[in-house]
C-alpha positions as CSV (number, residue, x, y, z in Angstrom):
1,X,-54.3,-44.6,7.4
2,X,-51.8,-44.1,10.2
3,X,-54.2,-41.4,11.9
4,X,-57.0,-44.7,11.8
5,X,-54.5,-47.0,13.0
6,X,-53.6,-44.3,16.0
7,X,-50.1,-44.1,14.8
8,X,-47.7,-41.3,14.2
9,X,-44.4,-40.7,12.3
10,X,-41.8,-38.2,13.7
11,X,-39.0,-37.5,11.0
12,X,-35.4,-37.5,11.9
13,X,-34.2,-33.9,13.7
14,X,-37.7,-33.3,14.3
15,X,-39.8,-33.4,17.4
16,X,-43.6,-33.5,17.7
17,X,-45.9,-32.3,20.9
18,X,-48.3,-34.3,22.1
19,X,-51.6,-32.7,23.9
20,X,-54.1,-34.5,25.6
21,X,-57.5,-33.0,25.4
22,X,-55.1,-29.6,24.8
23,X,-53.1,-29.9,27.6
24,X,-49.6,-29.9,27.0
25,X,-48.8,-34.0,27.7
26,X,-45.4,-35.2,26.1
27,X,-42.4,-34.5,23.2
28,X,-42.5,-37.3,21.1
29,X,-39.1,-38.0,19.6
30,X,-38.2,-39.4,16.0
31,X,-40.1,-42.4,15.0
32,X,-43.3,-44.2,15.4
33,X,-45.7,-43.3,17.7
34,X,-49.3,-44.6,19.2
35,X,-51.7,-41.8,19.5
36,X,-55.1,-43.2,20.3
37,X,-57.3,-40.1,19.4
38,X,-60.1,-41.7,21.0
39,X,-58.9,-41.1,24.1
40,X,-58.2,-37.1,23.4
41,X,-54.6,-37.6,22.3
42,X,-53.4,-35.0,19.5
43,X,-50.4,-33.8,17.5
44,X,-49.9,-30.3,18.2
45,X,-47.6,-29.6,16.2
46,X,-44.0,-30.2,15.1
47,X,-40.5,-28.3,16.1
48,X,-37.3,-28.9,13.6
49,X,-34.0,-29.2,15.5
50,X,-32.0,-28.4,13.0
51,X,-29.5,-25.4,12.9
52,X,-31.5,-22.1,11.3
53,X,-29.8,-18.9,10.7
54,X,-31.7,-15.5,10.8
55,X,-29.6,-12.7,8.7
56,X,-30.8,-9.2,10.1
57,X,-30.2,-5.9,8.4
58,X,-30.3,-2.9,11.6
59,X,-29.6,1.0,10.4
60,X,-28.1,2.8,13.0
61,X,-25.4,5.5,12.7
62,X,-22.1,5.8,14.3
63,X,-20.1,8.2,17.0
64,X,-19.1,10.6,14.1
65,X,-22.7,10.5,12.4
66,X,-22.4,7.9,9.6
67,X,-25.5,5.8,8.8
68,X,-24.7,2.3,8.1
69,X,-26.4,-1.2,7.9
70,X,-25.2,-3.4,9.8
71,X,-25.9,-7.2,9.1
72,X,-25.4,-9.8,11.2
73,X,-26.4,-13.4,11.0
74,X,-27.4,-15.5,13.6
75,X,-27.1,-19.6,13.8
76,X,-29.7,-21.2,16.6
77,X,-31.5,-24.2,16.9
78,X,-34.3,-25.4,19.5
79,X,-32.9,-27.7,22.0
80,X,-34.6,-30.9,22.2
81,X,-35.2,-31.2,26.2
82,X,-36.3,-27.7,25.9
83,X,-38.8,-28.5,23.2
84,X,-42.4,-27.5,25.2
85,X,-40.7,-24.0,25.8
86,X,-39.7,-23.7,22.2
87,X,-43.2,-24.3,20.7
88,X,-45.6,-22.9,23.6
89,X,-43.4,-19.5,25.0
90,X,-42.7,-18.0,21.8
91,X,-45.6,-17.4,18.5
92,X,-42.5,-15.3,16.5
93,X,-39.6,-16.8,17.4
94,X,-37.5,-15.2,14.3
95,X,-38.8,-11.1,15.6
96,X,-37.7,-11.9,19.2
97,X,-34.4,-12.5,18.0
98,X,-34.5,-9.6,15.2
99,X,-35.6,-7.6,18.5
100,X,-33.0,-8.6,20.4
101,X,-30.3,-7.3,17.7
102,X,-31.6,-4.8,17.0
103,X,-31.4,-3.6,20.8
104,X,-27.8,-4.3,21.0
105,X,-26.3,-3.1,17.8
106,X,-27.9,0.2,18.4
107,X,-26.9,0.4,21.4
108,X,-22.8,-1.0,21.0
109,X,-22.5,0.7,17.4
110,X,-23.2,4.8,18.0
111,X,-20.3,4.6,21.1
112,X,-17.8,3.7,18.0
113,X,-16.0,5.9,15.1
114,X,-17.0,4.9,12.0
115,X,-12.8,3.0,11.2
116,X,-13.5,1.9,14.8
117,X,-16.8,-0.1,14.0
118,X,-15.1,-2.0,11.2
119,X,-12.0,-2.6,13.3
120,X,-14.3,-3.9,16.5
121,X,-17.0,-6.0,14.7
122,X,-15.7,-9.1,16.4
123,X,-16.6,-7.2,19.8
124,X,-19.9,-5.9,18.4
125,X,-20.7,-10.0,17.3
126,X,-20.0,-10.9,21.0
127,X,-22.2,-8.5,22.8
128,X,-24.8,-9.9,20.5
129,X,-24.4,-12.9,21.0
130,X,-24.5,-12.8,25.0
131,X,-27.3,-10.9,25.1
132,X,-28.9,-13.2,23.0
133,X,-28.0,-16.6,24.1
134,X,-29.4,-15.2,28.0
135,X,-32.5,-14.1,26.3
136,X,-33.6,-16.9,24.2
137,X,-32.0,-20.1,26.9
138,X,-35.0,-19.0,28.4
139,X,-37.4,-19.9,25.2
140,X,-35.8,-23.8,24.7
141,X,-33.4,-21.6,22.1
142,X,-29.9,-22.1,22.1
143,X,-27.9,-19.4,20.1
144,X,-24.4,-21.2,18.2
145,X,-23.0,-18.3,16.5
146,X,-23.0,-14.6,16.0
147,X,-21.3,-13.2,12.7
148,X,-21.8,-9.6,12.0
149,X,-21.3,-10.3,8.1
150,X,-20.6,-6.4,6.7
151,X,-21.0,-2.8,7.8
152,X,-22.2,-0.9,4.7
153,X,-22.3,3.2,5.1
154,X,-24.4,5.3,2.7
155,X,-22.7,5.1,-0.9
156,X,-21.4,9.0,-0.9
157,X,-19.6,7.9,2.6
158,X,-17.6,4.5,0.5
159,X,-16.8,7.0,-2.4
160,X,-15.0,10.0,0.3
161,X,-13.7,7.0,2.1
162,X,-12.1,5.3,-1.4
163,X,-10.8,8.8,-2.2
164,X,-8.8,9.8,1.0
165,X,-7.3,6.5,0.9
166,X,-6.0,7.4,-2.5
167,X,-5.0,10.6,-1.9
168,X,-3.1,8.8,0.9
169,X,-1.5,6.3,-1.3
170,X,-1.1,9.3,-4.2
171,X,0.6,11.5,-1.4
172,X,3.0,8.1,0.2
173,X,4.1,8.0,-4.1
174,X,4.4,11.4,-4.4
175,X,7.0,11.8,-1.5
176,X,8.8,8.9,-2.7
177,X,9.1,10.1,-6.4
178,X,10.8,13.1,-4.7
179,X,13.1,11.5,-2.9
180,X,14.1,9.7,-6.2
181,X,14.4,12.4,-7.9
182,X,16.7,14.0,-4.9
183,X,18.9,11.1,-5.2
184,X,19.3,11.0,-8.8
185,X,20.3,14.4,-8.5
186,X,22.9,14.1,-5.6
187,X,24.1,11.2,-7.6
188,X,24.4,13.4,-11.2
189,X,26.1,16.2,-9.3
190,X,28.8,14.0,-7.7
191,X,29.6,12.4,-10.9
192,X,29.7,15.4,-12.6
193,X,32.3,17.0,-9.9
194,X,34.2,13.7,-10.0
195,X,34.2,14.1,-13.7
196,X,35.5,17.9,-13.6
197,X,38.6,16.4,-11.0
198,X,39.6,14.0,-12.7
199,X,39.8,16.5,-16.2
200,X,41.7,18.9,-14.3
201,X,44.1,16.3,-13.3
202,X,44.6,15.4,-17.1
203,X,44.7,18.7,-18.0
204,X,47.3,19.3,-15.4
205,X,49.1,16.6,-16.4
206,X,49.0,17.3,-20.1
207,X,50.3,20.5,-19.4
208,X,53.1,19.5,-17.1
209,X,53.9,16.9,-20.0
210,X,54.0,19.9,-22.6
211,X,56.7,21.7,-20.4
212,X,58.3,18.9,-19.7
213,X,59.0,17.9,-23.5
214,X,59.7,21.3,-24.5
215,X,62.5,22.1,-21.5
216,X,63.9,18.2,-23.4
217,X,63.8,19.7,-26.5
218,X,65.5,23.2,-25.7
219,X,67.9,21.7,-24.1
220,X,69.4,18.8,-26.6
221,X,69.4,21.3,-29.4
222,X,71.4,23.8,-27.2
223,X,73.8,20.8,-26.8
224,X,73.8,20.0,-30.0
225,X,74.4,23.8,-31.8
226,X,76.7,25.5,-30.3
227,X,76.2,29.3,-30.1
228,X,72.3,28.6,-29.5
229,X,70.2,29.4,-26.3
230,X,67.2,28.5,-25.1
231,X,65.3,31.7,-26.4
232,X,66.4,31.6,-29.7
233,X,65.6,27.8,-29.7
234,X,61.9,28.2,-28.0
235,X,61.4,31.3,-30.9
236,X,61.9,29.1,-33.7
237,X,59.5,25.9,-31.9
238,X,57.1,28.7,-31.3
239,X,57.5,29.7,-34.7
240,X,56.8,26.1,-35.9
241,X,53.7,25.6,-33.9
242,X,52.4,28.8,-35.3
243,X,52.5,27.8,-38.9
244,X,51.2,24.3,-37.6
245,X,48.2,25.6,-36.6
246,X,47.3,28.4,-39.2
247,X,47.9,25.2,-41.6
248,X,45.5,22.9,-39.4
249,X,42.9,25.8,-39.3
250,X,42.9,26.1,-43.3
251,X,42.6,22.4,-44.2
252,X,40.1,22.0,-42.2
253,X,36.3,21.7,-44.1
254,X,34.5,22.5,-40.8
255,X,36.4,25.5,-39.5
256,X,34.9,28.8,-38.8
257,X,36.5,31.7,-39.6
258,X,39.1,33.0,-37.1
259,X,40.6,36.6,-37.3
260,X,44.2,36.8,-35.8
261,X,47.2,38.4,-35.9
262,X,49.4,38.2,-38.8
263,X,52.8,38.9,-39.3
264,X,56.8,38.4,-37.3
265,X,55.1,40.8,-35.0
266,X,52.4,38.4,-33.8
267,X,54.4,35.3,-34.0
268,X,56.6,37.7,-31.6
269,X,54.0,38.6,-29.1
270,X,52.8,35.2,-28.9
271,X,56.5,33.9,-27.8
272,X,56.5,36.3,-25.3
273,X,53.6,35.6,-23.4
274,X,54.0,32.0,-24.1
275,X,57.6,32.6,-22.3
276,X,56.0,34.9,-19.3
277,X,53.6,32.4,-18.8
278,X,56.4,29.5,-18.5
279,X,58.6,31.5,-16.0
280,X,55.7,32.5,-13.9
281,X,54.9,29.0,-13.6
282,X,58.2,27.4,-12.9
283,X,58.6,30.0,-10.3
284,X,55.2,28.7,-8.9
285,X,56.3,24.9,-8.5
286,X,59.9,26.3,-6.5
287,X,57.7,28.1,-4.4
């Protein structure tokens, strides 16, 4: 009815070209239109304005010989006072621009490591995108943004990369545990000498209390029996002790058995040494 009527409707964010006896003659914009086909006029065609995006894959290996896929996606739309060049200059408009990628990522990506190429594909999305938006400004094409979207090397090349980067992180652990493991060591030793000091200070002291109360005791029982000295009173407390301990080690339901000396003889040489012992070491603390 509306082709009768010689009128035409243009949709919102669209644009149609109008020939004339198929001659390019004028861009019609959104709305109605009178095209008296009688007199030669014709649609065409239409061109959408509307933002399109292109995603591109592009193989192409790096500096240190890793094949990857590189995909990038592209955002463009035609530009409405450009509209003739749009629909007349280009018959493929989406292979010019996969040409045009392809050009430069194989071209920007084999210069680059492999890290490098992940680290730089802001700089790879740039290059892209100027040598796009000066190829296709030409065509009525304007070019909004250039993502590349991922950078996928061959399977085998993921895998060696995932395991040096836990090796890596194993190794980083590893070193730590160790120097753990050194500490708690340092730590344990330094307690454990602290621990030795501080029983040879008791045992010194215990010792030095031992003396002590025996010299006391010698000495108030000399005071207190005439005709007594100090050896005859330190035989008979050795004597004591002796007995003491021979009745300690029998009562006991746990002891082992000991063989000692038996006899006055013993109890004898045991004084003595105990005595030697003393004297050596109060001549010790005056020196």
């Amino acid at each position: 009815m509306g082709n009768l009527l010689c009128c035409v409707q243009v949709d919102q964010s669209t644009v149609a070209i109008k020939e004339t006896f198929g001659r390019f003659d004028e861009v019609l914009e959104p709305g109605c239109h009178c095209l008296p086909w009688f007199l030669g006029s014709q649609l065409a065609g239409h061109l959408t304005l509307r933002l399109q995006q292109l995603d591109v894959r592009c193989e192409t290996k790096t500096k240190d010989n890793v094949f990857v896929n590189v995909v990038a996606s592209i955002q463009y739309r035609a530009l409405s006072h450009k509209a003739s060049d749009a629909f007349y200059k280009l018959s493929n408009t989406k292979g010019q621009i996969q040409a045009y990628v392809f050009d430069v990522i194989r071209a920007s990506v084999p210069k680059l490591n492999l890290d490098d190429a992940f680290e730089q594909k802001n700089e790879i999305a740039k290059a892209v995108e100027d040598e796009l938006e000066k190829a296709m400004s030409a065509y009525g094409y304007e070019i909004v943004q250039t993502l590349i979207v991922d950078i996928e090397p061959d399977e085998r090349v993921k895998r060696a990369m995932n395991e040096i980067n836990a090796a890596a992180r194993m190794r980083v652990a590893a070193n730590e545990k160790a120097e753990a493991e050194k500490i708690l060591q340092i730590k344990r030793a330094e307690g454990e000498a602290e621990a030795k000091y501080l029983a040879g200070l008791g045992i010194a002291r215990q010792r030095q209390a031992i003396v002590d109360g025996l010299r006391d005791s010698v000495l108030g029982f000399s005071v207190n029996v005439p005709g007594t000295t100090a050896k005859d009173v330190m035989d008979m407390v050795l004597v004591t002790q002796y007995f003491d301990t021979m009745k300690e080690i029998g009562a006991t339901s746990k002891a082992s058995t000991v063989f000692i000396p038996h006899g006055p003889g013993a109890v004898r040489d045991v004084a003595t040494q105990i005595r030697d012992g003393l004297l050596q070491g109060s001549q010790h603390n005056t020196s």
